[in-house]
C-alpha positions, 0 to 999 in steps of 0.5 A, a space after each residue: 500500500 503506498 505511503 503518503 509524503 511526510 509534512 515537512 515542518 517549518 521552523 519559523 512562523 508566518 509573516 502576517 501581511 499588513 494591509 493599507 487603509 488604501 486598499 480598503 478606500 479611505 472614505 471615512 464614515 457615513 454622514 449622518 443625512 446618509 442614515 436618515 435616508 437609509 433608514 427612512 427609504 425602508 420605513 416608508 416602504 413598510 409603511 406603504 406595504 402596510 397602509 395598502 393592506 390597510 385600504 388607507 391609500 387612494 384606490 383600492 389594493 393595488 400591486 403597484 403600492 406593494 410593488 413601490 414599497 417593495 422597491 423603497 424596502 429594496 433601495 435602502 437595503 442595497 444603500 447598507 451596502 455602501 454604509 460606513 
């Protein structure tokens, strides 16, 4: 039956590598109006979800309200992405 190769051990450890704050984008945090619309986006899409279940908005219910708070919802989850 044949054998496997041995590991050959290495008597010093390994060099950690140091990263640059360039490599990441030095973009600094996110300004406060940024959160607010973040946040507000997917509040108001909720709302809309909801106010349309509720008959509270114009018209009866209506695919478009749930498919526009859907997409509010959607605009402030793909804002997070770029939250810092």
């Amino acid at each position: 039956m044949p054998v496997s190769k041995k590991r050959v051990k290495n008597s010093q450890p390994t060099q950690t590598k140091k990263l640059s704050p360039k490599a990441f984008g030095d973009k600094g945090p996110s300004s406060r109006s940024y959160i607010v619309i973040m946040t507000l986006l997917m509040v108001l899409g909720v709302l809309m979800i909801v106010l349309n279940y509720l008959t509270v908005l114009p018209g009866s219910v209506s695919k478009w309200y749930l498919w526009s708070g859907l997409g509010l919802i959607g605009v402030g989850f793909i804002m997070t992405t770029e939250y810092r």
